[in-house]
C-alpha positions in Angstrom: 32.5 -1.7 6.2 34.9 0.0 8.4 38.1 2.1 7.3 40.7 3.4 9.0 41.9 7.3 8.7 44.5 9.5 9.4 43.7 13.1 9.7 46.8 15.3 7.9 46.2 18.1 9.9 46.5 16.2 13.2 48.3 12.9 12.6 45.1 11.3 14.7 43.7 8.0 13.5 40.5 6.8 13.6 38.5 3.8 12.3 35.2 4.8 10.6 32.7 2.1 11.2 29.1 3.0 10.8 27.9 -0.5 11.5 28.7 0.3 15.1 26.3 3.5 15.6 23.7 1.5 17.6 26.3 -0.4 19.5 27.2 1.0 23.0 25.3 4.4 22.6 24.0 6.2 25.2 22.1 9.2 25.8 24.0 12.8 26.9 24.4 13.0 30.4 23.0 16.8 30.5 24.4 19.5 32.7 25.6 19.3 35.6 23.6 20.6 38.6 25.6 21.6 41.4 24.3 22.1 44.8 25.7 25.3 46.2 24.5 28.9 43.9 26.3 29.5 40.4 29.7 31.4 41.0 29.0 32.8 37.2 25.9 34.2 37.5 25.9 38.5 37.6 25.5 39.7 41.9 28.0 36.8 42.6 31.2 38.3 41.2 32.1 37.8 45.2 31.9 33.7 44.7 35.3 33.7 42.1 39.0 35.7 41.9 38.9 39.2 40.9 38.4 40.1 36.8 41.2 40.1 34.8 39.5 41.7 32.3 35.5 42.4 32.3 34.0 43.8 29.0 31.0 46.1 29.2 28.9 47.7 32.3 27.5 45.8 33.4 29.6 43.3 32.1 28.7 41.4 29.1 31.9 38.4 29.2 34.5 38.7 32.0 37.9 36.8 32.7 39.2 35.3 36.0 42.0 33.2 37.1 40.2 29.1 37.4 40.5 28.5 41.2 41.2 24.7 40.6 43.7 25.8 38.1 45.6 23.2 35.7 48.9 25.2 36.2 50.0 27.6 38.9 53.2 28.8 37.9 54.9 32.0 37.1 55.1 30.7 33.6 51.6 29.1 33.0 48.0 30.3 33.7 44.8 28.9 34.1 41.9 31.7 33.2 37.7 31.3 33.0 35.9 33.1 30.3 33.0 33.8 32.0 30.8 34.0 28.5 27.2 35.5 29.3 25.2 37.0 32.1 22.4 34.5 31.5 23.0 31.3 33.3 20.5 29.2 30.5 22.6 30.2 27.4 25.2 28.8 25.5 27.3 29.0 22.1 24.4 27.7 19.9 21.8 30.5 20.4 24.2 33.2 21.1 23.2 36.2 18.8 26.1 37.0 16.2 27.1 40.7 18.4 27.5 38.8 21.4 29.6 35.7 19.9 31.7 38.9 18.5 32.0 39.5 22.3 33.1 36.5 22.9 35.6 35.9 21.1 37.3 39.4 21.4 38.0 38.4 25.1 39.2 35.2 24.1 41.8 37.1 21.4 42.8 39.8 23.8 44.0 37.4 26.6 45.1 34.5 24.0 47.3 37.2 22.7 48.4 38.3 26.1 49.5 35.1 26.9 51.4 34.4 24.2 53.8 37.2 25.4 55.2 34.3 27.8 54.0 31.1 26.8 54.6 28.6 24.7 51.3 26.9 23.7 48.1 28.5 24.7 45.0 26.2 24.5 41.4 27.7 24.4 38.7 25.1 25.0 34.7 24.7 26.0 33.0 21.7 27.9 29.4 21.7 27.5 27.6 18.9 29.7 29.0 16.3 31.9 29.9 13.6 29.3 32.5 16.9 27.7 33.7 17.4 31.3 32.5 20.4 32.5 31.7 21.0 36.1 29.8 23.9 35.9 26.0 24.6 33.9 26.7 28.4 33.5 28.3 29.2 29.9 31.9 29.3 30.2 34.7 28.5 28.3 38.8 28.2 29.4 42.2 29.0 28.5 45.4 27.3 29.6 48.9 29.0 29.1 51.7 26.7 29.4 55.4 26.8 29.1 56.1 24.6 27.0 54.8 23.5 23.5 52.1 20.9 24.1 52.5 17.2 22.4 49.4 18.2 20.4 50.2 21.1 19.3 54.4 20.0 18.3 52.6 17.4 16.0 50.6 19.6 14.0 53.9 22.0 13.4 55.9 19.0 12.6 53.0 17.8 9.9 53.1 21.2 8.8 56.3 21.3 7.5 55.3 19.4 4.8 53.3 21.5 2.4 51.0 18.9 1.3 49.6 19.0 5.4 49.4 22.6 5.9 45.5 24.3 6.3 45.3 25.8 3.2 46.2 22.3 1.1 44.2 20.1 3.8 41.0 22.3 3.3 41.5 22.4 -0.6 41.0 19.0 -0.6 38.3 18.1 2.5 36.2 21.1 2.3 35.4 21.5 -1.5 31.7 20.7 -0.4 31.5 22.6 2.8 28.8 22.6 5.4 28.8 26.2 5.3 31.1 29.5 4.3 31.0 32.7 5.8 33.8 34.8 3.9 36.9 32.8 4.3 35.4 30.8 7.2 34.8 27.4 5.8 33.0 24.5 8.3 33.0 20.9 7.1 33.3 16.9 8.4 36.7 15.6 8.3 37.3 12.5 6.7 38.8 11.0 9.2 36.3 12.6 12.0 37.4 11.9 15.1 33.9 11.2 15.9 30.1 11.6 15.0 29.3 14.9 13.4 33.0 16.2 14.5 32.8 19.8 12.3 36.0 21.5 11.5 36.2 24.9 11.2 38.8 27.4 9.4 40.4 30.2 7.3 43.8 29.9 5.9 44.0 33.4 5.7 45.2 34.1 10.0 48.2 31.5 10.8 46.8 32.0 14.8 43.7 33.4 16.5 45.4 36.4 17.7 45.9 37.7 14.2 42.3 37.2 13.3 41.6 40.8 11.5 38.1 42.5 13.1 36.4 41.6 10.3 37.7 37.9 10.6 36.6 38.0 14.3 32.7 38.9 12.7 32.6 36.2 9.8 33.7 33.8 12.4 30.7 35.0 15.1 28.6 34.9 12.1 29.0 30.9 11.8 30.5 29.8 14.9 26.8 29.4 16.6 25.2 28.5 13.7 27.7 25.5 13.0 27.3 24.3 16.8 23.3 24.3 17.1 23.3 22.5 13.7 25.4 19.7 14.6 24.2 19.3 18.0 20.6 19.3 17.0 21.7 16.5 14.1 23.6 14.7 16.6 20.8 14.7 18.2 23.1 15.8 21.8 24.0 18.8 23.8 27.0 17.7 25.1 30.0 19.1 23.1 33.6 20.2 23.0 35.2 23.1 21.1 38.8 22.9 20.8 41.1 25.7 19.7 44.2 24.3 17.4 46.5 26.8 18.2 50.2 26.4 16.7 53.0 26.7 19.1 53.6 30.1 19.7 56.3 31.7 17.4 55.2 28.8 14.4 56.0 29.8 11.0 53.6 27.5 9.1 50.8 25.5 11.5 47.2 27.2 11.3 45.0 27.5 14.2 41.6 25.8 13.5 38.5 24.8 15.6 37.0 21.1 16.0 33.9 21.0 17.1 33.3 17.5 19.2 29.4 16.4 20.4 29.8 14.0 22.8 27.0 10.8 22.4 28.8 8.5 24.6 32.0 7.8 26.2 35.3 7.3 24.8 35.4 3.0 25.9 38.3 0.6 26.2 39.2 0.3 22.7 40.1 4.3 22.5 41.3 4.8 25.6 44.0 1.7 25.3 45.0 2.3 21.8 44.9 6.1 21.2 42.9 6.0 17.9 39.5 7.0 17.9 36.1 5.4 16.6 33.6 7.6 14.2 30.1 5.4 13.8 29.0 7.9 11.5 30.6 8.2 7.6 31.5 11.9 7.8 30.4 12.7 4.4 26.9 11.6 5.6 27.3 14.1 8.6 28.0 16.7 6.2 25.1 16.6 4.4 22.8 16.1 7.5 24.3 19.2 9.1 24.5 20.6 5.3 20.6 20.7 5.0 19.5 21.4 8.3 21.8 25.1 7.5 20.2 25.6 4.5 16.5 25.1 5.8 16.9 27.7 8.4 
């Protein structure tokens, strides 16, 4: 049987229809391999724009401007989060001090950003089928102007109290996949597709204001979260997706989703905007559920 969802947080629909799991899927398209040398890798720092901000020497993570950038205006910013010197890694076997690194980078140039923007979206494509052009582990942020669509929905949701983080988690993430201090990770009912994981603390209304020891619960079950649904979901190909509110936004929460990527998005989504989960989300839970608790 199939249903159809809304999630609160997001105002997304979806249609959750497990009888459709074996229908159209395909296997992850990998990395991609390009032909000329990684411009990530350490001894290439020539190959990209200068740092904006390197951390560690040698460095560890280091920033630069995205040479193709989305936006290139006075206003906006397009920036690369070069993540680790090792070109084989990735998020899911990063160890906890080095996610910590991570995502102190990411909070020091979210945060100044937001000094002239209005939304600032942080994001990761892992493999082609999520987009990303480059094998090296890397993630982006995009500073724009202007509030994005996404992001004006969720604050608009949010003004009812019923739809705000804290009351949404309350009710979806009593039986959680995991909880690191006020870090909870669970399946949204209305997923927006297999094995989508959502994770959050109401306790930080943006990722700048993450405390430190926010920033270390979070690197504590960030990486675990991701290798447990990817190796359930049985793909490598993934987004992560900061939900920033609009900058300045009273009563929005920032959140992550997690997103592996089996297939393509096909007609259906693509013409009609709402999204297709083939597996019950509950069920994701507890398959991502036990595999945590077995390691």
């Amino acid at each position: 049987m199939s249903v159809t969802r809304i999630d609160p947080l997001t105002g997304f629909r979806v249609i959750v229809a497990p009888g459709r799991r074996k229908i159209g899927a395909s296997r992850p398209a990998g990395l991609p391999q390009p032909s000329t040398r990684c411009p990530f890798c350490p001894g290439h720092e020539a190959d990209t724009e200068p740092s904006l901000l390197a951390l560690g020497e040698p460095w560890r993570v280091r920033v630069v401007p995205n040479r193709y950038p989305l936006v290139a205006t006075v206003d906006g910013a397009h920036e690369v989060v070069i993540e680790h010197r090792e070109h084989a890694r990735d998020l899911s076997n990063y160890e906890r001090g080095h996610a910590l690194d991570v995502l102190t980078v990411v909070q020091q140039r979210i945060a100044a950003l937001e000094a002239s923007a209005r939304s600032v979206v942080f994001f990761r494509n892992r493999g082609r089928r999520a987009g990303s052009s480059q094998p090296h582990p890397h993630g982006q942020i995009v500073a724009l102007p202007e509030v994005t669509p996404s992001a004006a929905t969720r604050a608009e949701r949010a003004e009812d109290p019923s739809l705000r983080l804290a009351a949404v988690m309350d009710r979806e993430a009593l039986d959680p996949v995991t909880v690191q201090r006020s870090f909870r990770a669970w399946c949204p009912p209305a997923s927006e597709r297999a094995f989508h994981v959502r994770i959050a603390s109401s306790e930080w209304p943006r990722f700048s204001a993450i405390s430190e020891s926010g920033l270390e619960a979070l690197a504590e079950i960030l990486p675990k979260v991701v290798a447990a649904a990817l190796e359930v979901s049985g793909t490598s190909d993934y987004n992560l997706l900061l939900r920033d509110p609009p900058v300045g936004e009273d009563n929005a929460s920032f959140f992550f989703d997690l997103l592996p990527r089996t297939g393509g998005d096909a007609g259906f989504e693509l013409g009609s905007g709402i999204g297709v989960c083939t597996v019950e989300p509950s069920e994701a839970a507890a398959d991502i559920r036990a595999l945590l608790r077995g390691h």
